[in-house]
MDTraj code that builds the backbone (N, CA, C; nanometers):
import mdtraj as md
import numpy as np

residues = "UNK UNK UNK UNK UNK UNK UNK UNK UNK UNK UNK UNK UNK UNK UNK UNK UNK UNK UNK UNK UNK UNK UNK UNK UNK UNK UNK UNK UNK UNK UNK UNK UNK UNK UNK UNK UNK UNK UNK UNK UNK UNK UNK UNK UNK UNK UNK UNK UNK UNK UNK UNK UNK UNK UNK UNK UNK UNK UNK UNK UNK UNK UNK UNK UNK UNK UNK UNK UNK UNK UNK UNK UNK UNK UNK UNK UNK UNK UNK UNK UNK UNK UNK UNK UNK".split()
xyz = np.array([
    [-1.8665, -0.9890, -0.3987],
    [-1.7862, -0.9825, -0.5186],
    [-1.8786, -0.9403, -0.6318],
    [-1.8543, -0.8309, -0.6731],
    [-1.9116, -0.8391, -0.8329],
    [-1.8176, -0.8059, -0.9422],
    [-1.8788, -0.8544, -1.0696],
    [-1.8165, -0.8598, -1.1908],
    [-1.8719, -0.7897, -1.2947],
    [-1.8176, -0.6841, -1.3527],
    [-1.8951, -0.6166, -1.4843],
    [-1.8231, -0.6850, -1.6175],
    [-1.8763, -0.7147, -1.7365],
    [-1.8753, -0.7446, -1.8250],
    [-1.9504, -0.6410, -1.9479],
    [-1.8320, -0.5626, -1.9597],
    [-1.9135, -0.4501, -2.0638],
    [-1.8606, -0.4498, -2.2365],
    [-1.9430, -0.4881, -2.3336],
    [-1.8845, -0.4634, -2.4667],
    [-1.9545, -0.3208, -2.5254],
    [-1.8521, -0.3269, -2.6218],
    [-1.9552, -0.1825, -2.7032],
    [-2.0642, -0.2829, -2.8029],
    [-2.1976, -0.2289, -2.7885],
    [-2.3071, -0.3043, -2.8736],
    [-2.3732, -0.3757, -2.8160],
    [-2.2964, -0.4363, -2.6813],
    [-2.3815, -0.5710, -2.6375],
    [-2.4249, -0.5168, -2.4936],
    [-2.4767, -0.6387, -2.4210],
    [-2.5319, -0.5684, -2.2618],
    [-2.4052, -0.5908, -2.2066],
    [-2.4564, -0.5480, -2.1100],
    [-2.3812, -0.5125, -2.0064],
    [-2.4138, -0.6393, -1.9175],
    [-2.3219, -0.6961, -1.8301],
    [-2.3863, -0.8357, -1.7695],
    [-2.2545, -0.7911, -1.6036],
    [-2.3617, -0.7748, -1.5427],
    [-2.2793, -0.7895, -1.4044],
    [-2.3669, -0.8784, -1.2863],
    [-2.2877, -0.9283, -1.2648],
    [-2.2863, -1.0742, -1.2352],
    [-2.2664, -1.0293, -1.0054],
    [-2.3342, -1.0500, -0.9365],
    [-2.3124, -1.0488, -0.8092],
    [-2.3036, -1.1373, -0.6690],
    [-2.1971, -1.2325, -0.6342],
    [-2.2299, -1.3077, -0.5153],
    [-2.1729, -1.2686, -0.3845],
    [-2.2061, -1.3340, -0.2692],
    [-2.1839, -1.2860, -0.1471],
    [-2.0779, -1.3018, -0.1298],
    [-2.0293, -1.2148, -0.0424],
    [-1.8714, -1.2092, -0.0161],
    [-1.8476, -1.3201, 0.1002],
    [-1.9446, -1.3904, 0.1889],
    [-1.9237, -1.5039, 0.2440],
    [-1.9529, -1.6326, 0.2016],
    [-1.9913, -1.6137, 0.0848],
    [-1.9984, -1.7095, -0.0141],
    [-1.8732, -1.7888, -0.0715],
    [-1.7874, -1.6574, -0.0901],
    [-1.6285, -1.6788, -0.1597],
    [-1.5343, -1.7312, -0.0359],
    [-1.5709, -1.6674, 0.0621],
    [-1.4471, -1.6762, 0.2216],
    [-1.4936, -1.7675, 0.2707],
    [-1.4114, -1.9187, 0.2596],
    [-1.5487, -2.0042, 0.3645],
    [-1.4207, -2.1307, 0.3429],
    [-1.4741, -2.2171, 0.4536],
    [-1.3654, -2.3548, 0.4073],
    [-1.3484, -2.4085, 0.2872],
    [-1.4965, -2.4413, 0.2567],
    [-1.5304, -2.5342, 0.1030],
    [-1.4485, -2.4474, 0.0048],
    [-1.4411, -2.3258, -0.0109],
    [-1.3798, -2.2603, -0.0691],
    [-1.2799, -2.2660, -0.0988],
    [-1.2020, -2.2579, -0.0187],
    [-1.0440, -2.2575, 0.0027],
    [-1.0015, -2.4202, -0.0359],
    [-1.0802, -2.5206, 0.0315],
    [-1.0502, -2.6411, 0.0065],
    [-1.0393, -2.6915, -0.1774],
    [-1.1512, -2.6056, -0.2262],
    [-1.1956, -2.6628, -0.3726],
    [-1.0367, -2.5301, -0.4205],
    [-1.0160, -2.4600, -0.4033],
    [-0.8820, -2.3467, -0.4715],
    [-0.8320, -2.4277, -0.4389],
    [-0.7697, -2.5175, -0.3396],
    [-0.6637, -2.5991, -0.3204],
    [-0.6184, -2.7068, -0.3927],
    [-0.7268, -2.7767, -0.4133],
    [-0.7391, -2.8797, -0.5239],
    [-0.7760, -2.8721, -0.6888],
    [-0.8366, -2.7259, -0.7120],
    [-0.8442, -2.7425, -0.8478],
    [-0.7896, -2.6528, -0.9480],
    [-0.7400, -2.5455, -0.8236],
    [-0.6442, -2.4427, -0.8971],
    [-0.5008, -2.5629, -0.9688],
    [-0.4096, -2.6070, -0.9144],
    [-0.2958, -2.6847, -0.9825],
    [-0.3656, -2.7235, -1.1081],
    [-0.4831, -2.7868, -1.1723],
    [-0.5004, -2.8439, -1.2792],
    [-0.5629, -2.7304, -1.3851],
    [-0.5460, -2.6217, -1.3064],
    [-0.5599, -2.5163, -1.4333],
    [-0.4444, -2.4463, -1.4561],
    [-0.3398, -2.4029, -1.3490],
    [-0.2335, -2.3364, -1.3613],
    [-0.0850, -2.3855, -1.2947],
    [0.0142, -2.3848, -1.4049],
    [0.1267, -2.4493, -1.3649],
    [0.1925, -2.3917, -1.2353],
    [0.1946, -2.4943, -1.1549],
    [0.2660, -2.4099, -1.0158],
    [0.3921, -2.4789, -0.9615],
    [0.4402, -2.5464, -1.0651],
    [0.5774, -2.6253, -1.0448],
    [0.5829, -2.7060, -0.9758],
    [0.6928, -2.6676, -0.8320],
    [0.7423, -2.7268, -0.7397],
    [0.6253, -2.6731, -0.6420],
    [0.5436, -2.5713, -0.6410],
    [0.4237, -2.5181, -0.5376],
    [0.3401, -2.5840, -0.4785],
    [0.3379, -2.6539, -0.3849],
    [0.2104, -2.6983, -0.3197],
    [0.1043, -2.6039, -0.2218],
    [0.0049, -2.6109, -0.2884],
    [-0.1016, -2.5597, -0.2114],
    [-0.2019, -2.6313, -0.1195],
    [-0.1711, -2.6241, -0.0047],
    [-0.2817, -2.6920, 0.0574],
    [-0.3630, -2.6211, 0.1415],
    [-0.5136, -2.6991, 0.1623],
    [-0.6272, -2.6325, 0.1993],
    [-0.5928, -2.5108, 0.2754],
    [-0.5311, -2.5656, 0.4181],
    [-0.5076, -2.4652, 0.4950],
    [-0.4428, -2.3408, 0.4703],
    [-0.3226, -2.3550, 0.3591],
    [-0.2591, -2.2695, 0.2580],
    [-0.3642, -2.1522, 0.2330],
    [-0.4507, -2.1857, 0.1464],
    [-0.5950, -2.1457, 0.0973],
    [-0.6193, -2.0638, 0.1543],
    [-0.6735, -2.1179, 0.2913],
    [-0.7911, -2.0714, 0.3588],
    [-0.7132, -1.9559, 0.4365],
    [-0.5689, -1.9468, 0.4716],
    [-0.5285, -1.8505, 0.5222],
    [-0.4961, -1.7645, 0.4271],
    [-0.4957, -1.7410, 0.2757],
    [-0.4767, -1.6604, 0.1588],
    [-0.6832, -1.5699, 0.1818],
    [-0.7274, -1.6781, 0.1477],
    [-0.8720, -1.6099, 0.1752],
    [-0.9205, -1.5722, 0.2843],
    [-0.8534, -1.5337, 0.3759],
    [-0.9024, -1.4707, 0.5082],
    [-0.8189, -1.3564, 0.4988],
    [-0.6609, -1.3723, 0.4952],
    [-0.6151, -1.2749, 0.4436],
    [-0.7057, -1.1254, 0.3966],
    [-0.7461, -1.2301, 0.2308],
    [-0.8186, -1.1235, 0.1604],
    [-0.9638, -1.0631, 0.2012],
    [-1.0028, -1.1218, 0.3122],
    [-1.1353, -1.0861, 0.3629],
    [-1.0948, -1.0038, 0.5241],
    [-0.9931, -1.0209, 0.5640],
    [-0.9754, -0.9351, 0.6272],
    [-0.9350, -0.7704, 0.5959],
    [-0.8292, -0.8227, 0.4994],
    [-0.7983, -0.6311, 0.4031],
    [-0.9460, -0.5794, 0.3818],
    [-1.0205, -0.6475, 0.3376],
    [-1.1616, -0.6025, 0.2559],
    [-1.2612, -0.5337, 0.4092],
    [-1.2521, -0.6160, 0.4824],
    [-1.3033, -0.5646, 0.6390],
    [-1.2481, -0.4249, 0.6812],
    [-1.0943, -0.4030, 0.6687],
    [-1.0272, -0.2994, 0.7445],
    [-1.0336, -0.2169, 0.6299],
    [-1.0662, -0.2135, 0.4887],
    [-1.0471, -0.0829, 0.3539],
    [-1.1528, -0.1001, 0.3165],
    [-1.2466, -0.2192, 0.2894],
    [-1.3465, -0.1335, 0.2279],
    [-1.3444, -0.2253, 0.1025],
    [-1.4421, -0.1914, -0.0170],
    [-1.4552, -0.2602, -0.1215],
    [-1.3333, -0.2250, -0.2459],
    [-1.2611, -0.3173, -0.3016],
    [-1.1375, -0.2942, -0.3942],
    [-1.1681, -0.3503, -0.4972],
    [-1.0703, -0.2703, -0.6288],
    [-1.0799, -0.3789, -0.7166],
    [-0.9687, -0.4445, -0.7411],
    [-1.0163, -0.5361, -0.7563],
    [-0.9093, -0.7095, -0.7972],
    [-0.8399, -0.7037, -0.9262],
    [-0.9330, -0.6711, -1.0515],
    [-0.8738, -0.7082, -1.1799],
    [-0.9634, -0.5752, -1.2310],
    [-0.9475, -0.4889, -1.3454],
    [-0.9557, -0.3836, -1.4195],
    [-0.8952, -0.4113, -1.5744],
    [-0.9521, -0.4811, -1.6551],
    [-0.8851, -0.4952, -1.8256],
    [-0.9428, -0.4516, -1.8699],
    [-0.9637, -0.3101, -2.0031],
    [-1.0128, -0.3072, -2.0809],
    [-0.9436, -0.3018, -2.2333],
    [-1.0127, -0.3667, -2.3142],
    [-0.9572, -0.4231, -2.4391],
    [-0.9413, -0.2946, -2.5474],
    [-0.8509, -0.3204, -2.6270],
    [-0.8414, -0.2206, -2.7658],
    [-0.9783, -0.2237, -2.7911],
    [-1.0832, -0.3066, -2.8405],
    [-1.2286, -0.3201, -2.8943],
    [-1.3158, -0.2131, -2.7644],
    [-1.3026, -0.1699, -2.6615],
    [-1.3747, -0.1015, -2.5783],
    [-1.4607, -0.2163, -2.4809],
    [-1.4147, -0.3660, -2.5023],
    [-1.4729, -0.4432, -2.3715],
    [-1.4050, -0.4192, -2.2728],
    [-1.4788, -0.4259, -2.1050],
    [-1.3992, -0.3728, -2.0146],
    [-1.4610, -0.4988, -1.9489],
    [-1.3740, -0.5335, -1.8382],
    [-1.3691, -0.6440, -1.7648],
    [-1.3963, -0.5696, -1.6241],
    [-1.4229, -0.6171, -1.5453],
    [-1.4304, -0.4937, -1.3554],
    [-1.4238, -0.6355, -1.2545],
    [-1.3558, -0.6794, -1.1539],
    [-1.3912, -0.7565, -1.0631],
    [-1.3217, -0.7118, -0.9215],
    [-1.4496, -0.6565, -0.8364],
    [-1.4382, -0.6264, -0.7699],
    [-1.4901, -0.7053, -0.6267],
    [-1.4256, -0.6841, -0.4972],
    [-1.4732, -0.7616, -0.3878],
    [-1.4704, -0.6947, -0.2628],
])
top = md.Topology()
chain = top.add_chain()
for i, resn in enumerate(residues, 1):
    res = top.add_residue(resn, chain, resSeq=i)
    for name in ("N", "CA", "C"):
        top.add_atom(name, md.element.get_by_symbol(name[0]), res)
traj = md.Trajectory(xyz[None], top)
């Protein structure tokens, strides 16, 4: 996975961890439990196993295509956001 963080004026900060770093039980287990207390998901329950088959999912597409990007924002001010995996 990496992340660019670009403003006009400032550095540039891209940020890089392993892609089996992100795909892994602990992973999926900690999205399971700490995603709900950041984002309202109603009636949604997520559980581990939930998770872990969302993040294999996404590590399998990434196996059969290749490297994608996830999120692409860039702001009226010329900051650009990049997260790619």
């Amino acid at each position: 996975m990496r992340i660019l963080v670009k403003s006009p004026g400032e550095k540039t900060i891209w940020l890089a961890f392993p892609t089996a770093f992100l795909f892994n039980r602990f992973t999926a287990s900690l999205t399971a439990n700490i995603l709900p207390r950041f984002i309202k998901m109603g009636d949604i329950k997520l559980s581990p196993q939930q998770a872990k088959a969302m993040l294999k999912a996404v590590a399998e597409y990434r196996r059969k295509h290749g490297r994608f990007i996830l999120v692409d924002v860039q702001a009226s001010d010329g900051t650009k956001v990049l997260i790619s995996i």
